[in-house]
N, C-alpha and C positions, 0 to 999 in steps of 0.2 A: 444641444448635442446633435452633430451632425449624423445621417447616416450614410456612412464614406466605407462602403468595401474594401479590402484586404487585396494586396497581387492575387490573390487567387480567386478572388469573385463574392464571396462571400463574407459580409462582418460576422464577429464573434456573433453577437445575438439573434442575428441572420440563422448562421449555423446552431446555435441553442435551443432556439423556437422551432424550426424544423424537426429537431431531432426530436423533441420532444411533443410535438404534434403526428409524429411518425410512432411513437413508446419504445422508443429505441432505448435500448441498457446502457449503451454508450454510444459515444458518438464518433467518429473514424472520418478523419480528415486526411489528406495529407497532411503525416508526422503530428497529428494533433489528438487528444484523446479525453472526454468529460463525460464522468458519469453522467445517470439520465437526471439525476435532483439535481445537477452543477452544482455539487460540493465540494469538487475539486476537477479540476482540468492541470493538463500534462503535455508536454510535444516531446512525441517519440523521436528517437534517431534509429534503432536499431531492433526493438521488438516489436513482434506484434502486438497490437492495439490487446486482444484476447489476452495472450498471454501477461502481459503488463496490469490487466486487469483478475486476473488470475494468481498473479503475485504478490499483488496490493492486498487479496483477502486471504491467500496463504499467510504473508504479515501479519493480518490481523487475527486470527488464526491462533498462530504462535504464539503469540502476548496480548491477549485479547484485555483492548480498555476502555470499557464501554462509554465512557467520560473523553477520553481523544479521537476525534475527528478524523474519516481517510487523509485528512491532505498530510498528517504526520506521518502515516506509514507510506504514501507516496513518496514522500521526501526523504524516507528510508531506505528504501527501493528505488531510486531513481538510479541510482551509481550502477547498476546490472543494465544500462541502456546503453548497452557499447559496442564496438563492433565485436571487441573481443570475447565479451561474456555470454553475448548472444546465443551462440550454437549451446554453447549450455545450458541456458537457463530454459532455452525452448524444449531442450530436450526434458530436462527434469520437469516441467510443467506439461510436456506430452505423457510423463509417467505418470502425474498428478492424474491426466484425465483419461489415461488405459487406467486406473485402480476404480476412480469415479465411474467407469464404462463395466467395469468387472462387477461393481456392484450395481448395477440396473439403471445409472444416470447418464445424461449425456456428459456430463463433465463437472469436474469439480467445482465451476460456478453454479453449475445447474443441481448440485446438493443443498436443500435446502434448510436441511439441519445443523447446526455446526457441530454436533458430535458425533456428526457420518463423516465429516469431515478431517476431526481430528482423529478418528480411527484410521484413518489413511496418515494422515502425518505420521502417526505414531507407528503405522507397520514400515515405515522407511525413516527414520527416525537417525540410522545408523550409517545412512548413506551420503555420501559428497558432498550433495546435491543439498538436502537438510542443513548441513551442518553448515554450509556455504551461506544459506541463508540466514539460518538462525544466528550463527557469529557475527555476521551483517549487521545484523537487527538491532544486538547488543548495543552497538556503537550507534549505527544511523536512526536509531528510534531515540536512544533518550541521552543522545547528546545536542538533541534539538532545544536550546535552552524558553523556547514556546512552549515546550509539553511539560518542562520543571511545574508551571506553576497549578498544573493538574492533577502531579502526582505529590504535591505539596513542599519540594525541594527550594531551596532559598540560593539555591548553588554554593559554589567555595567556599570556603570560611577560612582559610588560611590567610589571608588580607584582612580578615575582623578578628584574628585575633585565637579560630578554632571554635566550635561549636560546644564546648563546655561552660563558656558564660554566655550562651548567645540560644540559648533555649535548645539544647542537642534532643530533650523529651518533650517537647511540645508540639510532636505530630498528631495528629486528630484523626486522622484517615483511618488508623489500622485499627 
């Protein structure tokens, strides 16, 4: 393997090993964004690096699964990276971190508990912004047919015939 730089100077692991020799929580490129374990990496168009990472753990937050990995609520979350959703989502993630700031943290990444956390979810719970996300979720988290076999889903059964002879009670999970 070569190591052949990017138009803009730097190869991925270039920029990985840096970031991570630096303890950076993420990493901020132009339009590019990887947690500090590189568990998942992302290329922005339209939020910032913070907030996008601040949405990613609101995501996880919301339907927290301790068994799926960020790159599934990433991929949940990625659709709010637009021009147009932008002003809002910044906005509602600056409310996120004036509530984190009211309660004695720098921001809602910088809470380290997640039930300071969803104490905040939950006092806006009722708001746009919430419910924008949350309905989101619904669809871009577990119509990802990668996190089915987590949650122990076999998908459709209407082409097998329906789930009455095909094991409808043979979940383990619950």
């Amino acid at each position: 393997m070569t190591n052949a730089t990017s138009p803009r100077g730097l190869s991925r692991r270039q920029l990985l090993s840096r970031a991570s020799a630096a303890g950076a929580s993420f990493v901020i490129g132009t339009g590019f964004m990887a947690a500090k374990d590189a568990a998942w990496a992302t290329e922005l168009s339209a939020l910032k690096p913070e907030t996008f990472a601040t949405l990613v753990q609101m995501a996880r937050d919301i339907y927290p699964h301790d068994r799926a990995g960020d790159k599934f609520y990433v991929v949940a979350v990625k659709g709010y990276d637009t021009a147009e959703a932008a002003p809002g989502i910044e906005a509602g993630i600056e409310g996120l971190n004036a509530a984190a700031r009211g309660k004695g943290f720098d921001s809602y990444l910088g809470m380290g508990w997640e039930r300071d956390r969803v104490d905040i979810l939950r006092s806006m719970e009722d708001s746009p912004f919430f419910q924008q996300i949350r309905g989101g979720l619904v669809t871009g988290l577990y119509n990802q047919k990668e996190v089915w076999p987590i949650f122990g889903y076999e998908g459709e059964s209407f082409s097998e015939g329906g789930y009455i002879d095909r094991g409808f009670d043979d979940i383990n999970w619950l």
